[in-house]
C-alpha positions as CSV (number, residue, x, y, z in Angstrom):
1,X,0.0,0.0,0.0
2,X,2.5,2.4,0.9
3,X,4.5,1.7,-2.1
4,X,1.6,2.2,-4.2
5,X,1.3,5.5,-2.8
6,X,4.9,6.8,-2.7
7,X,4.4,5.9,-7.1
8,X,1.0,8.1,-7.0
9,X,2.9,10.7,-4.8
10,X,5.8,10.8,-7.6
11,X,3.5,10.0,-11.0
12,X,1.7,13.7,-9.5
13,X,5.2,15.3,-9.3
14,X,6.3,14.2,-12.5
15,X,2.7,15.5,-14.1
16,X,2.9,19.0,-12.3
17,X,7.2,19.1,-13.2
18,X,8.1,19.0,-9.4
19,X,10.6,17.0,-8.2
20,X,11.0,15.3,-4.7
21,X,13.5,13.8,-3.8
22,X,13.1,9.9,-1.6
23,X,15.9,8.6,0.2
24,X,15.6,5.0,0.9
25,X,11.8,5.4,2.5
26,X,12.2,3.9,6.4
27,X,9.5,2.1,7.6
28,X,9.0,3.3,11.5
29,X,7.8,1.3,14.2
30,X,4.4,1.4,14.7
31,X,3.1,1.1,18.2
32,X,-0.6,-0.4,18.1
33,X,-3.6,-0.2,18.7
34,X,-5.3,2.9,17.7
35,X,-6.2,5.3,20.8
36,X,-8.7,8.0,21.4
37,X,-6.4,10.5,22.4
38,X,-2.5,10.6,23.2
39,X,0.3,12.7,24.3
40,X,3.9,12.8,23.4
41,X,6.1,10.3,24.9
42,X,8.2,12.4,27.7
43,X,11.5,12.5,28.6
44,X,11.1,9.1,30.9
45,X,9.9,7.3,27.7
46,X,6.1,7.7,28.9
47,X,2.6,8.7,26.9
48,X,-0.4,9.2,28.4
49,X,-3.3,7.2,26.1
50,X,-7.1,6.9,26.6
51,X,-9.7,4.1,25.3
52,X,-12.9,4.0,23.9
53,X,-15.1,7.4,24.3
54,X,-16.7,9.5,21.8
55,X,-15.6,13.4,20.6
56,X,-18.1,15.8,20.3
57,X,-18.6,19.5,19.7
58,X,-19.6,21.7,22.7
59,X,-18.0,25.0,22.7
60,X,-15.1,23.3,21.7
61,X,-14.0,19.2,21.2
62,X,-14.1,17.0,23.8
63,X,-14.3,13.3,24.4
64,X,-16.4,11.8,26.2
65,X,-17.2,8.2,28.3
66,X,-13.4,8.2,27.7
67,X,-10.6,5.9,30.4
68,X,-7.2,7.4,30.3
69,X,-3.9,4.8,30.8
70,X,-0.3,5.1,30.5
71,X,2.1,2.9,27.9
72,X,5.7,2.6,27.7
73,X,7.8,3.1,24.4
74,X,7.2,-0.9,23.8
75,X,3.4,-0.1,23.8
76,X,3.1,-2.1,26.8
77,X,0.5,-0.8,29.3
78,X,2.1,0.6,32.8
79,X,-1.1,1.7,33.9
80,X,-4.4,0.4,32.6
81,X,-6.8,2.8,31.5
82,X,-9.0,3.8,34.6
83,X,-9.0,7.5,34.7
84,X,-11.5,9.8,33.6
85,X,-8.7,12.5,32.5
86,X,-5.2,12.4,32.6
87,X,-2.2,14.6,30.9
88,X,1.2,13.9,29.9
89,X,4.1,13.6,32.2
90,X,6.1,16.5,34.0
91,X,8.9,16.7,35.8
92,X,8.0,12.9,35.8
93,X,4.9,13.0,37.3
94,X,0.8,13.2,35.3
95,X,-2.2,14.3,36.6
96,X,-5.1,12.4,36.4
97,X,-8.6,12.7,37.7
98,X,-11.3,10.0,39.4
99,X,-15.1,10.8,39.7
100,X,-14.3,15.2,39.2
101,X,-11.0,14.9,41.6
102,X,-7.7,15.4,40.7
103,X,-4.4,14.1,42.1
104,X,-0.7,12.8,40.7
105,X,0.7,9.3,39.0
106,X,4.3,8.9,38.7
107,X,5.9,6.9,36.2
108,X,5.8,3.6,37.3
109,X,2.4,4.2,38.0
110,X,2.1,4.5,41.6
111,X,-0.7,7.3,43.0
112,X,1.8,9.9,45.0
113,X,-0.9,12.1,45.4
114,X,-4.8,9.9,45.3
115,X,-7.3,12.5,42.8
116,X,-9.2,14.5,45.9
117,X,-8.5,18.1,44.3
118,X,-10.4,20.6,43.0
119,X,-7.6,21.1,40.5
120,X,-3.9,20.7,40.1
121,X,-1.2,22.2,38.0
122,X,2.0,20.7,36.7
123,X,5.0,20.6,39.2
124,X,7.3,23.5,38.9
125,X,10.8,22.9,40.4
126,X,9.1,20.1,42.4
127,X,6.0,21.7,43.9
128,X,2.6,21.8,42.8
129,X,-0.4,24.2,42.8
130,X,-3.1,22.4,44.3
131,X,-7.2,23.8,44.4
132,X,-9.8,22.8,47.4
133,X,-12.6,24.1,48.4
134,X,-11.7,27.3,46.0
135,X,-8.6,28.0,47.7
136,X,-5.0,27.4,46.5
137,X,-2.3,25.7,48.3
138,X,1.0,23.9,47.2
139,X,2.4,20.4,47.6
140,X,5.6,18.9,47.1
141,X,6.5,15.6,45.2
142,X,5.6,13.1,48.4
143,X,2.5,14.4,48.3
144,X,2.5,16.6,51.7
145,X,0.8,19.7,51.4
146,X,3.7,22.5,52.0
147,X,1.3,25.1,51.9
148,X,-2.6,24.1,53.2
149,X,-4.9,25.7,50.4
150,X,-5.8,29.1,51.8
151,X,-4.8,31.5,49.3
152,X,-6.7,33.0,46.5
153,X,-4.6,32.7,43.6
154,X,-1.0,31.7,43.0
155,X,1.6,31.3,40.4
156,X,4.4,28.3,40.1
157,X,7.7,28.4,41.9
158,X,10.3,30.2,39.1
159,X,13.7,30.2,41.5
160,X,12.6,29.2,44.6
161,X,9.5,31.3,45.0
162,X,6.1,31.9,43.8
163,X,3.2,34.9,43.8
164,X,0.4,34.3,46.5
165,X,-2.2,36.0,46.5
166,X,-4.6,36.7,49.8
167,X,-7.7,39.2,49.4
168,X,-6.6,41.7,46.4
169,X,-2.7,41.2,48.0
170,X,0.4,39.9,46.5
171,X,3.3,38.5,48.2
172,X,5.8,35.7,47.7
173,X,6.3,32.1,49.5
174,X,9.6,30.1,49.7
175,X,9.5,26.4,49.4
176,X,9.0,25.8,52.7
177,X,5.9,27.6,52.7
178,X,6.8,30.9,54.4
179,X,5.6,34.3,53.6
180,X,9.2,35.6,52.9
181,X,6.9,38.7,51.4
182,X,3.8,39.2,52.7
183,X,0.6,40.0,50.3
184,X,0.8,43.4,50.3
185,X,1.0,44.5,46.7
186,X,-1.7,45.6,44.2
187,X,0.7,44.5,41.8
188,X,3.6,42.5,41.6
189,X,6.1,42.0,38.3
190,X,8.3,39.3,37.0
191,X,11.4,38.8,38.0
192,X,14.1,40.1,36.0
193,X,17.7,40.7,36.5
194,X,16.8,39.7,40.3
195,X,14.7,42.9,41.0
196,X,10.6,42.8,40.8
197,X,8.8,45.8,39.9
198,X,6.0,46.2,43.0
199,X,2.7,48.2,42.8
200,X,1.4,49.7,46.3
201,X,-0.2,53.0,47.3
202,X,-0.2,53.9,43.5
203,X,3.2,53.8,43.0
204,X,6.2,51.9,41.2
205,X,9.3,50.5,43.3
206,X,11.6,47.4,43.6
207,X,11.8,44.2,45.6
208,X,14.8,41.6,45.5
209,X,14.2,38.1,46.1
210,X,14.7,38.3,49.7
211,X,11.4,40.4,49.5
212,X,13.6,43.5,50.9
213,X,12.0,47.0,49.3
214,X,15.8,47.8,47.8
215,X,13.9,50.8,46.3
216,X,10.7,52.4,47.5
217,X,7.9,52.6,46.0
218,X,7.9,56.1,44.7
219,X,7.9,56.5,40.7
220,X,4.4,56.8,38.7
221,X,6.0,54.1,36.1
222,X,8.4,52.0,35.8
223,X,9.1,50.9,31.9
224,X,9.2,47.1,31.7
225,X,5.7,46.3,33.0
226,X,2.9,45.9,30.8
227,X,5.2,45.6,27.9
228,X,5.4,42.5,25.9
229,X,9.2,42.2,26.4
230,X,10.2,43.2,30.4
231,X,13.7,43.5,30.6
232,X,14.2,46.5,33.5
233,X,17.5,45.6,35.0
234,X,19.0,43.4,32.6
235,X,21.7,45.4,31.6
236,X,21.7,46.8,35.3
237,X,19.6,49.7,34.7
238,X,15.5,50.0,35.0
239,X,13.7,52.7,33.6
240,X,10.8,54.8,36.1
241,X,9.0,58.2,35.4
242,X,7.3,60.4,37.2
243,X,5.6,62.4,34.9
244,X,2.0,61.1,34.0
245,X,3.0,60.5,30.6
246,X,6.3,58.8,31.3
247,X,8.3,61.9,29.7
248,X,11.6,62.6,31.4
249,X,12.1,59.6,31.7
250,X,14.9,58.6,34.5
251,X,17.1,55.3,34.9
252,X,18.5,53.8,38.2
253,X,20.6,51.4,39.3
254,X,19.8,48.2,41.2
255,X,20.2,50.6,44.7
256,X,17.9,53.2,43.4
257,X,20.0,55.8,42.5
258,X,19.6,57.9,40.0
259,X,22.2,57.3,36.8
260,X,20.9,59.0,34.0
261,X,18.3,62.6,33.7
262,X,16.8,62.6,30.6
263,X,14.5,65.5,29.0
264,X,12.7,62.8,26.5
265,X,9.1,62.1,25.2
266,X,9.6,58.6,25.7
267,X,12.3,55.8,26.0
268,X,12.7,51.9,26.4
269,X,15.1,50.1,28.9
270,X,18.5,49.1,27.5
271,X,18.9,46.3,24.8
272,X,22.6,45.8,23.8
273,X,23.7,48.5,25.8
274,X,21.8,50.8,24.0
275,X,18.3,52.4,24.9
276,X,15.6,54.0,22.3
277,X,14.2,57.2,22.8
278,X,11.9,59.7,21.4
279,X,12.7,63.5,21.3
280,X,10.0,65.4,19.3
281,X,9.0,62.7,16.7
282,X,12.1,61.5,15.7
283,X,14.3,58.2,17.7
284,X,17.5,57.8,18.0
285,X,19.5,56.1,20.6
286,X,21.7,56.7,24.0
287,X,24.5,54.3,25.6
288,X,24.5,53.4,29.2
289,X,26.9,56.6,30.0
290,X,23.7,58.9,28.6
291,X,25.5,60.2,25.7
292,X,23.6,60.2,22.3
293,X,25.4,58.2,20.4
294,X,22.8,58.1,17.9
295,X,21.0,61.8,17.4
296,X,17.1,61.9,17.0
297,X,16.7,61.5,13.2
298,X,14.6,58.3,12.3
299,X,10.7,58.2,12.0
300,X,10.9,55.2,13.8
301,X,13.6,52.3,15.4
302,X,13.6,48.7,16.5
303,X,16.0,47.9,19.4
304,X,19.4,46.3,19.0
305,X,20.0,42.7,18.1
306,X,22.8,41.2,16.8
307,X,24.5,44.7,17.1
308,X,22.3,46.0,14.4
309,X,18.8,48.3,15.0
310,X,16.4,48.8,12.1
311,X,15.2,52.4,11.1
312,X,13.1,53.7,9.4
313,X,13.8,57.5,7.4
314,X,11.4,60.2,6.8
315,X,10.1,58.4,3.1
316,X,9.3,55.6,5.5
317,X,12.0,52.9,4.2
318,X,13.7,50.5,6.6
319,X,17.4,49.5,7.1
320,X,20.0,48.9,9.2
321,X,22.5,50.9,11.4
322,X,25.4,49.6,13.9
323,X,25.9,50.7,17.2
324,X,28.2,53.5,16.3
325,X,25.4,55.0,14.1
326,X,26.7,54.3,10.7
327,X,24.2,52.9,7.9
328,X,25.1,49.5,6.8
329,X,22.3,48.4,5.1
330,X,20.8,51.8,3.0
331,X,16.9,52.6,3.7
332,X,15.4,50.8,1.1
333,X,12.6,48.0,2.1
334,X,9.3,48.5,3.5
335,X,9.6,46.5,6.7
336,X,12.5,45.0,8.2
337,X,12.9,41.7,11.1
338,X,15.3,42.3,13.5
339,X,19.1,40.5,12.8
340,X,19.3,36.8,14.1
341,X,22.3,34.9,13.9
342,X,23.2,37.2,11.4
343,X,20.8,37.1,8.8
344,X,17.5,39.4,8.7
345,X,14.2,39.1,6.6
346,X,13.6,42.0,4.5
347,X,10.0,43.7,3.0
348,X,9.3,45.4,-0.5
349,X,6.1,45.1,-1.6
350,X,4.5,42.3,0.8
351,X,7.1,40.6,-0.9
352,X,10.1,38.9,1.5
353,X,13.4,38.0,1.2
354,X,17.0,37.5,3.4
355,X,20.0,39.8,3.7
356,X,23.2,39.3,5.8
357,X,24.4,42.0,8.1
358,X,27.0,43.5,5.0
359,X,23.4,44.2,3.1
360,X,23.8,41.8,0.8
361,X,20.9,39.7,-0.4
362,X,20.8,36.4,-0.3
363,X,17.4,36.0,-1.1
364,X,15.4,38.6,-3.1
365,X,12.5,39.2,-1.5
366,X,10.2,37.2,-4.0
367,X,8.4,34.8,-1.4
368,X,5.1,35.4,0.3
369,X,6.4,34.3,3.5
370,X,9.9,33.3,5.0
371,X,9.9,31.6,8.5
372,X,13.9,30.7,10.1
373,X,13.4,26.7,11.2
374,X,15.9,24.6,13.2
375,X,18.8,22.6,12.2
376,X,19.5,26.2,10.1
377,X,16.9,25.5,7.5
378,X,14.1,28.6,6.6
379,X,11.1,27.6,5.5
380,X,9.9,29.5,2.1
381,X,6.4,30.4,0.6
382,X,5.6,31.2,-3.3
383,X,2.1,31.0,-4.4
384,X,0.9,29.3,-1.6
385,X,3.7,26.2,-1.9
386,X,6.4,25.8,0.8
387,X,9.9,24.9,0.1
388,X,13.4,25.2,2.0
389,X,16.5,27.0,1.4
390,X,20.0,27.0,3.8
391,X,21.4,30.0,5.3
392,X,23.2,31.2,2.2
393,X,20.2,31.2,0.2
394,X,20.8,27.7,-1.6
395,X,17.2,26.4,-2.5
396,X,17.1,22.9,-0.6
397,X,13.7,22.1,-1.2
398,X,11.5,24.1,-4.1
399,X,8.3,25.6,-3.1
400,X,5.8,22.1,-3.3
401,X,4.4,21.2,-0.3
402,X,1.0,22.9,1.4
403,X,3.0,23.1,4.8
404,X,6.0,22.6,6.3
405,X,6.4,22.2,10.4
406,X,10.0,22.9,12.1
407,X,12.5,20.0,12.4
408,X,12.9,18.2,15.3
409,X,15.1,15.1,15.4
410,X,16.4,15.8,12.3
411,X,12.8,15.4,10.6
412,X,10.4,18.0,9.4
413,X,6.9,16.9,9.0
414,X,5.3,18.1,5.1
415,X,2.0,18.6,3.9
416,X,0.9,17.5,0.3
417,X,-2.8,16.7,-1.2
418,X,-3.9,16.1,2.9
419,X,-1.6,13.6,3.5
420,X,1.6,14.0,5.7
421,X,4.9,12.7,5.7
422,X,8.5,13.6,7.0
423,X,12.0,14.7,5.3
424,X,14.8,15.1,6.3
425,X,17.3,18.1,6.7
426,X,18.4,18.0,2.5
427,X,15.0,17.5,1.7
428,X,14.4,13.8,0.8
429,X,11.2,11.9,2.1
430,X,12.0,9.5,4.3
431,X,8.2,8.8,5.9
432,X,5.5,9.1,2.9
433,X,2.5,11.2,3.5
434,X,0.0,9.4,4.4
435,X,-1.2,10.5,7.8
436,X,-4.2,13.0,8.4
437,X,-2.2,14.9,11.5
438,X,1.4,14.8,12.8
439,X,2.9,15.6,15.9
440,X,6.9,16.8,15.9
441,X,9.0,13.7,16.9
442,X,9.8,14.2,20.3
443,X,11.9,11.3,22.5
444,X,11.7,9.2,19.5
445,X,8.4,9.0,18.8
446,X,5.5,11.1,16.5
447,X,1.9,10.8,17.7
448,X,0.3,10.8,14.6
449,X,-3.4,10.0,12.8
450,X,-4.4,8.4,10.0
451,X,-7.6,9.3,10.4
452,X,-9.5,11.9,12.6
453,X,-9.6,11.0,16.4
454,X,-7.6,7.8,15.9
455,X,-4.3,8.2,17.3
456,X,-1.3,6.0,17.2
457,X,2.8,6.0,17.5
458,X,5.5,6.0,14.6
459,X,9.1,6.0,15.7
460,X,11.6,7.9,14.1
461,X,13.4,6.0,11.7
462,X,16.7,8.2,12.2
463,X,17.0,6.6,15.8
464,X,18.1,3.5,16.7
465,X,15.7,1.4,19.3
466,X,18.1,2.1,22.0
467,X,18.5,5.8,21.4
């Protein structure tokens, strides 16, 4: 059967003058039967699996009447299915769920933690958020409740502590379940650069992760929050305002004093040791000692990356300037991505291409859509057909396939006629298309379907058994 496909597969090529090219096709292991619903295998060589059930269409699909089990990479049951809900496996442990109750399986099976939550969340450096009686508490991988549920909401533990909060309060916890901060902020921000930006008494200051106030709460803003990137004090500087518009901007160090005055509309924290900033309606850009090393000239800026920031001039063209100022890549496109690993995808007339960070093009920006993969590939789209071309801008792969998914394992899974298959990193096939849905390959194994709701295992024919 599958050979009779792979000739249909290349009689279509041949007919539409595409070429693809098939290495010696593997066959993978299949692991059987057919489930209801799957998850990857993890790390520990475990995939959660469920039996029997029916999918149907609420607000959105679910399956129904359903018992959820555990296999190992052999296909060989570890735990029988006998939950009514289950996940996959982290930090080598699953939840699962009995009659509306949830609680934790590790991987040999075992019940550390027998289902009598409201609801549990994955562990997080070993400890768990836990939901009874519509109050959150922690435990830790035994099972013992670290923290009884008490508090209203609460976050994972990212470097030994998590957000609690009690009432309309945030604080912090430890691991061992002490209030090393206690709720007392309206708001609380991320950690970053080991400073938190902390809301109380409508104003902006700093915490550490001891909890100690290193700077008061005092400034009407503080620049990193509420911004999709927050990076105040990665470069040891935040920046705060006072003004109710955030000009003037000001930046301080990690005691709170003052290192920089500035007389600006607006500016961003420091990327690449340089910060963006707005005088009138023009950007340019000052180094960490204040001085402009960049005057206000372009109608508009991206930060740094890969020592290179794109601008754009007064006609409203984009290129590329180094952190001394000088133009390297001429205004010329109408959008520009920001430099990574040293190439950047250009814009002229919805239209994309490549150039590297001397301005030369590598690709001419011809392709509907250009997206960088793994294993230094870049995915490319022409009239609606994806292809693959190297870092240099050598076509690997012409434009031929409906989709194209990342690599992972040294396999990227393809899309032709509705069916798909895997190649590998120079393009040839080396699983035919022939499933409905994929999954990446991940721990040597892709969940895939061959028809809707009926899932099964492939391994990856690039592995050996013991890898």
């Amino acid at each position: 059967m599958k050979k009779r496909l792979l000739i249909l597969i290349c009689i279509f090529m041949m007919l539409s003058n595409i070429t693809i090219a098939v290495a010696n096709e593997s066959i993978p292991y299949n692991i059987e039967p057919e489930f209801s619903y799957a998850s990857d295998f993890s790390e520990e060589g475990i995939a959660m699996v469920a039996t029997g059930g029916k999918w149907s269409l609420k607000l959105w699909y679910i399956l129904e009447g359903a018992k959820y089990g555990f296999i190992d990479r052999s296909g060989k049951f570890i735990v029988e299915p006998q939950y009514d809900w289950a996940t996959g496996f982290v930090e080598s442990f699953a939840r699962v769920e009995k009659e509306g109750k949830k609680g934790f399986v590790d991987i040999t099976g075992r019940e550390i933690v027998k289902p009598q939550y409201d609801w549990v969340y994955d562990f997080s450096e070993g400890i768990a958020e836990v939901k009874k009686n519509d109050k959150w508490g922690f435990i830790d991988k035994t099972g013992k409740e670290i923290v009884t549920p008490r508090y209203n909401e609460v976050d994972s533990f990212k470097n030994g502590i998590a957000k609690v909060r009690k009432d309309d309060k945030w604080g912090f916890i430890d691991k061992t379940g002490k209030e090393i901060i206690k709720p007392q902020y309206v708001r609380i921000g991320s950690f970053v650069g080991g400073m938190a930006a902390v809301y109380k008494n409508g104003k902006w200051g700093f915490i550490d992760h001891t909890g100690r106030e290193v700077i008061k709460p005092q400034y009407n803003s503080v620049g990193g929050v509420d911004r999709i990137v927050v990076n105040y004090f990665t470069e040891g500087l935040a920046l705060v305002a006072n003004d109710n518009r955030d000009r003037n901007p000001l930046f301080i160090d990690k005691t709170g004093k003052i290192v920089l005055k500035t007389r600006y509309d607006f500016a961003f924290d420091f990327s690449n040791g340089m910060a963006l900033f707005s005088k009138g309606s023009k950007f340019g850009f000052i180094d960490t000692q204040g001085k402009e090393v960049i005057k206000p000239q372009y109608t508009w800026a991206h930060f740094f990356s890969d020592g290179m920031a794109g601008v754009m001039n007064k006609e409203r063209k984009w290129g590329f300037i180094d952190k001394t100022g000088k133009v390297i890549v001429k205004p010329q496109f109408d959008d520009v991505f920001d430099f990574q690993d040293g190439i950047a995808i250009v814009q002229n007339d919805l239209k994309m291409g490549l150039i590297d960070k001397t301005g030369k093009v590598i690709l001419k920006p011809v392709y509907d859509k250009i997206q960088p993969l793994h294993e230094g590939l870049i995915m490319i789209q022409q009239s609606g057909k994806r292809g693959l071309v190297n870092r240099s801008g050598t076509v690997i792969v012409k434009p031929q396939y409906n989709d194209i998914k990342d690599y992972s394992e040294g396999l990227a899974a393809v899309e032709i006629e509705g069916k798909w298959g895997f190649i590998n990193k120079i393009g040839e096939i080396i699983i035919t298309p022939q499933y409905a849905t994929v999954n990446d390959f991940q721990n040597g194994f892709a969940l895939v379907q061959r028809e809707e709701w009926k899932y099964n295992f492939i391994s990856n024919p690039l592995k050996k058994p013991a890898d």
